[in-house]
Backbone as CSV, one residue per row, in Angstrom:
resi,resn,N_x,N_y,N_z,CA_x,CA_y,CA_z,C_x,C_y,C_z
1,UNK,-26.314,-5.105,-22.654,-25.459,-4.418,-21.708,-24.576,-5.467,-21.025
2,UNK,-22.987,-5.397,-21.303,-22.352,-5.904,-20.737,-22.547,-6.229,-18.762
3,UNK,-21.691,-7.329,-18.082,-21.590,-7.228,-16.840,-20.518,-7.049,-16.144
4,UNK,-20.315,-5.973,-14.978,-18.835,-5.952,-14.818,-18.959,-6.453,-13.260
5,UNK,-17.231,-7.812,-13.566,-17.331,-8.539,-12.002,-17.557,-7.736,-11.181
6,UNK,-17.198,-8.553,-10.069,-17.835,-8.214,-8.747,-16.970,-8.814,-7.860
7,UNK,-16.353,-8.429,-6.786,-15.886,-9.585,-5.690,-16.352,-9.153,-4.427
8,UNK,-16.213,-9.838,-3.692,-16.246,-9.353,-2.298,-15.267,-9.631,-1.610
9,UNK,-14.198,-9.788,-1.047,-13.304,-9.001,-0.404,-13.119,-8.984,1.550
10,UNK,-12.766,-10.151,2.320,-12.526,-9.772,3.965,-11.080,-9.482,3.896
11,UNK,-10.904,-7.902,4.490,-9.874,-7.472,4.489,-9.448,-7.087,5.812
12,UNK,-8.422,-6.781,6.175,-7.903,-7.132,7.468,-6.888,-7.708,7.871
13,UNK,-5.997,-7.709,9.468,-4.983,-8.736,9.942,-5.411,-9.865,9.134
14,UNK,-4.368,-10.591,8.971,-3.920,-12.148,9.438,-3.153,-12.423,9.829
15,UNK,-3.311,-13.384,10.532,-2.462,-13.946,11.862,-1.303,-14.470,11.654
16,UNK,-0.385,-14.355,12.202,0.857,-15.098,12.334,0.719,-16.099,12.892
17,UNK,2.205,-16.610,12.873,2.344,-17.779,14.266,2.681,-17.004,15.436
18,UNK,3.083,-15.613,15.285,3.305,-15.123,16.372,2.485,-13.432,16.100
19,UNK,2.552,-12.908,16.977,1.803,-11.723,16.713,2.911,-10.640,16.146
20,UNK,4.001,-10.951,16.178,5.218,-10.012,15.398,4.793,-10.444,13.890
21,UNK,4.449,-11.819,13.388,3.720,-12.094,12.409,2.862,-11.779,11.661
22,UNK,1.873,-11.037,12.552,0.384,-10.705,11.705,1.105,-9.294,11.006
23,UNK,-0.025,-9.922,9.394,0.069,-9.244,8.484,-1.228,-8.292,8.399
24,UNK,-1.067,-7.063,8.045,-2.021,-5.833,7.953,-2.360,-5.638,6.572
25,UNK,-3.379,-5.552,6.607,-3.600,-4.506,5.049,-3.460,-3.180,5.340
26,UNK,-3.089,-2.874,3.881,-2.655,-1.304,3.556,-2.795,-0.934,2.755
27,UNK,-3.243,0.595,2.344,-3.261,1.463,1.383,-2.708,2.522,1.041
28,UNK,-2.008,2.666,0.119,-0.626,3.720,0.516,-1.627,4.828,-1.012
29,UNK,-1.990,6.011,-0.495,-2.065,6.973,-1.593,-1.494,8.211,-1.626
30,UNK,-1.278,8.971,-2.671,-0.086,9.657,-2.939,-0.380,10.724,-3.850
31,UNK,-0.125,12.078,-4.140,-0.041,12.961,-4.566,1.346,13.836,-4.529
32,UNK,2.301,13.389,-5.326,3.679,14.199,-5.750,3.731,15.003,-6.890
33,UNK,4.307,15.969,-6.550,4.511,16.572,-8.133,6.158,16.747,-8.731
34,UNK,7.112,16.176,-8.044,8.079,15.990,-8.778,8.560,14.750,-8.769
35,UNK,8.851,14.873,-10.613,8.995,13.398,-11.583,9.850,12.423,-10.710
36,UNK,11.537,13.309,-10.262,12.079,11.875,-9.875,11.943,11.078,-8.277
37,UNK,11.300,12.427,-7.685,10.493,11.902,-5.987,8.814,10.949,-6.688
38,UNK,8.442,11.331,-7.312,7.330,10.268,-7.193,7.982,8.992,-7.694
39,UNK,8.899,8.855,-8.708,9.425,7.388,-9.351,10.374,7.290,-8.134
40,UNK,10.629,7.338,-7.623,11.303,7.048,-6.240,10.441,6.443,-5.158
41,UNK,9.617,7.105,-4.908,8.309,6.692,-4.426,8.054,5.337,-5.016
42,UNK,7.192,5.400,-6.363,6.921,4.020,-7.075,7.862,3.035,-6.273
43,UNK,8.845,3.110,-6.628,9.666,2.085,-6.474,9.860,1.658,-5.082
44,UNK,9.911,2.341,-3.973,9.601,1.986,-2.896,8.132,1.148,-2.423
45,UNK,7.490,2.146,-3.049,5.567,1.315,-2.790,6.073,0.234,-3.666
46,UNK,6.930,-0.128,-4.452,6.425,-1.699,-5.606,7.237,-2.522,-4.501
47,UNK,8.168,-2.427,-3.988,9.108,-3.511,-2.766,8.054,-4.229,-1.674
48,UNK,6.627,-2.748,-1.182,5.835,-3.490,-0.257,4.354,-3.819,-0.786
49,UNK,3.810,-3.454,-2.056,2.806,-3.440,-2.586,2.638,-3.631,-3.609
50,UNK,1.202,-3.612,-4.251,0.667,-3.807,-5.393,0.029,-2.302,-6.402
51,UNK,0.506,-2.314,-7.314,-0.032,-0.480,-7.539,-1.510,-0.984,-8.215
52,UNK,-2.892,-0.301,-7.527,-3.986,-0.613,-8.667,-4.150,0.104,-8.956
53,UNK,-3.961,1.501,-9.171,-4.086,2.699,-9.752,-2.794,3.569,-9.869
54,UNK,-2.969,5.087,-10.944,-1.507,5.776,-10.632,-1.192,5.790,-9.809
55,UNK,-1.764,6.108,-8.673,-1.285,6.831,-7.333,-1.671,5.849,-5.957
56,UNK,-1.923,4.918,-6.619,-2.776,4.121,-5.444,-2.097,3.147,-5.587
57,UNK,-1.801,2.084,-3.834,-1.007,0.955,-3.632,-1.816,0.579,-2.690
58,UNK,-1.766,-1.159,-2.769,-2.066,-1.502,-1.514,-1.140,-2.737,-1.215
59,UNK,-1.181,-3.526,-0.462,-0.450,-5.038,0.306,-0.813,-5.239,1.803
60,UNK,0.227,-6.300,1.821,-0.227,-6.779,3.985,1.549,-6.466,3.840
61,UNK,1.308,-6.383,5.369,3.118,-6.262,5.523,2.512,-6.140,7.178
62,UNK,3.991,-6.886,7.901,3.729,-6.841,9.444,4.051,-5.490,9.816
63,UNK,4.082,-5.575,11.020,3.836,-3.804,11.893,5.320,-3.322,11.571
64,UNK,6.057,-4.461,11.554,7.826,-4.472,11.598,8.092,-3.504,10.006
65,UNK,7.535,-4.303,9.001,7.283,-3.943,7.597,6.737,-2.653,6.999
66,UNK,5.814,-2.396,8.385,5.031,-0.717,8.162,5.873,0.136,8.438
67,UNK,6.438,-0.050,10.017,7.383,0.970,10.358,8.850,1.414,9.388
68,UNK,8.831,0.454,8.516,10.446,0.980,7.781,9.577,1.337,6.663
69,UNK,8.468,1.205,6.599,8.323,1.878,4.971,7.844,3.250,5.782
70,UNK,6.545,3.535,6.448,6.727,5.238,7.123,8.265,5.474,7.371
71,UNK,9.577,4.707,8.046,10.727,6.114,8.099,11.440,6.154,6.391
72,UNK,11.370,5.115,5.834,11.400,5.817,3.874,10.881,6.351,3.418
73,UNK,9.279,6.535,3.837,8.710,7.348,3.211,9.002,9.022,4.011
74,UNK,9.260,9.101,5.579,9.713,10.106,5.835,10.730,10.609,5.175
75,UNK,11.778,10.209,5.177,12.931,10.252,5.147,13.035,11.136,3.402
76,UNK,12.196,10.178,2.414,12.443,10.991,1.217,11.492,12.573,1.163
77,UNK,10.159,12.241,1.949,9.638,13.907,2.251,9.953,14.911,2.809
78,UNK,11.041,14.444,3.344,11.790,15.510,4.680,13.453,15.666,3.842
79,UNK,13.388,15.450,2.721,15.100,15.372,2.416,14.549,16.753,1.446
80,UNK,16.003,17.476,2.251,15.920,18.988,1.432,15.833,18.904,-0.095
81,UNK,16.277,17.971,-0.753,16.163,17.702,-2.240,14.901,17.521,-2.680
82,UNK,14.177,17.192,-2.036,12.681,16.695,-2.854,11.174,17.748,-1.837
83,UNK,11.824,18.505,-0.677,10.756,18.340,0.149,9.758,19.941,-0.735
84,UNK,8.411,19.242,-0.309,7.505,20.409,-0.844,6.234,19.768,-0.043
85,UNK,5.774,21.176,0.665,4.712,21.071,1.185,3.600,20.709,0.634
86,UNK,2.970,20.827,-0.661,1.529,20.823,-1.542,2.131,19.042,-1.227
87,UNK,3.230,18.149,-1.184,2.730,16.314,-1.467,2.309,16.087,-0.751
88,UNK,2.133,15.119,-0.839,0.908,14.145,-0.062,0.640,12.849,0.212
89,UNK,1.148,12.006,1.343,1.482,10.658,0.802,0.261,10.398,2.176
90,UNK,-0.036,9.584,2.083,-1.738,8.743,3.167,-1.183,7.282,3.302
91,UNK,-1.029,6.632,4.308,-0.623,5.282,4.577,-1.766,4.763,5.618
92,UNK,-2.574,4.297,5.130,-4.007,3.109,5.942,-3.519,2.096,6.491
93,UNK,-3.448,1.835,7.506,-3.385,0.797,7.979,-4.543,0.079,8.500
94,UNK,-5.053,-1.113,7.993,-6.470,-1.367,8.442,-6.254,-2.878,8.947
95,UNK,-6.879,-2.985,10.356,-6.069,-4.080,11.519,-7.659,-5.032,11.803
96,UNK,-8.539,-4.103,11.664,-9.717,-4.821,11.989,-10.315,-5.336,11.002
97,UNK,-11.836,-6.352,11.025,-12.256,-6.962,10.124,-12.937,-5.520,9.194
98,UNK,-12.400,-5.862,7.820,-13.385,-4.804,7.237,-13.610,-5.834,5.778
99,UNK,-14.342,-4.833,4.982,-14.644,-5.985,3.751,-14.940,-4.780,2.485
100,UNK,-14.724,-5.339,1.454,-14.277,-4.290,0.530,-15.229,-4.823,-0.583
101,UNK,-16.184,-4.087,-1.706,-16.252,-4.733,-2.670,-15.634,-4.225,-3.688
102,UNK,-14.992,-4.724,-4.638,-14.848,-4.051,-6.030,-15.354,-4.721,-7.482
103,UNK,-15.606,-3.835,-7.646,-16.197,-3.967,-9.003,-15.257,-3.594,-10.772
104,UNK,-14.911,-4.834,-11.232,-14.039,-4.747,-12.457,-13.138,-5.535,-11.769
105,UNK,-12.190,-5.870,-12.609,-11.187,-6.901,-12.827,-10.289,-6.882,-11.479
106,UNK,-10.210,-8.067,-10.694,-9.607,-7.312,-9.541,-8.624,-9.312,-9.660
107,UNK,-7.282,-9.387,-8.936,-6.926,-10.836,-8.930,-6.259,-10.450,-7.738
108,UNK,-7.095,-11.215,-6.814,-7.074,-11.520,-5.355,-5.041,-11.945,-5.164
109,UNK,-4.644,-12.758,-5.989,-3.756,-13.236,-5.855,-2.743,-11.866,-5.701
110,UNK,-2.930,-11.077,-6.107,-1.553,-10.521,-6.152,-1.466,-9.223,-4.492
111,UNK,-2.619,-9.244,-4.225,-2.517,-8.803,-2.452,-2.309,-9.806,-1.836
112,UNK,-2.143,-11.617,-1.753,-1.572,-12.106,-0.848,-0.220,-12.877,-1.315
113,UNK,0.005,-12.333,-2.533,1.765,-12.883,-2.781,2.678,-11.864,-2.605
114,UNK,2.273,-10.858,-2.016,3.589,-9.786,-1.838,5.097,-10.380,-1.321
115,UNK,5.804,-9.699,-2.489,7.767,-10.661,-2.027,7.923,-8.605,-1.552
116,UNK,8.890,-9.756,-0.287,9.568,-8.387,0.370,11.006,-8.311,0.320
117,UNK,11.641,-7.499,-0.089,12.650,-7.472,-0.181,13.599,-6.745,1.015
């Protein structure tokens, strides 16, 4: 019987040099059902995050960084072109010490190299 990794994981702020600085973890999950609002979506979650699943994103981004991705993410749920009550978008913001394990292939590196554009 094969073994599948393991990590463990302190997730949470980190600090800036200034407190406009500190970076948050986040988990952005999502349930859309139309094609060109969810690839719209994608593409917004790939500017502040990492996708580890279909529907699932995570990254750090400062408070400054959170607030413009909630009014994009408003902004495309509330636009008469795309809006439908059944979506579903969940944005975590997690500020305190927490700790995560996962199990299977996970590379730490790519939740603390997020490029922001």
């Amino acid at each position: 019987m094969g073994s599948l990794e393991r990590n463990e994981l302190n997730l949470g702020a980190i600090g800036g040099a200034s407190p406009a600085e500190t970076r948050y973890y986040f988990i952005a999950l999502f349930d859309i059902s139309d094609k060109k609002k969810y690839r719209i979506l994608l593409k917004l979650l790939k500017r502040y995050g990492t996708r580890i699943q279909k529907s699932v994103f995570e990254g750090r981004a400062t408070n400054t960084q959170l607030r413009e991705l909630n009014c994009e993410i408003a902004r495309l749920m509330d636009s008469d072109r795309f809006f439908n009550p059944d979506d579903r978008i969940r944005l975590y913001r997690i500020a305190g010490n927490c700790s995560v394990t996962v199990y299977g292939d996970y590379n730490g590196e790519l939740l603390e190299e997020n490029v922001f554009i």
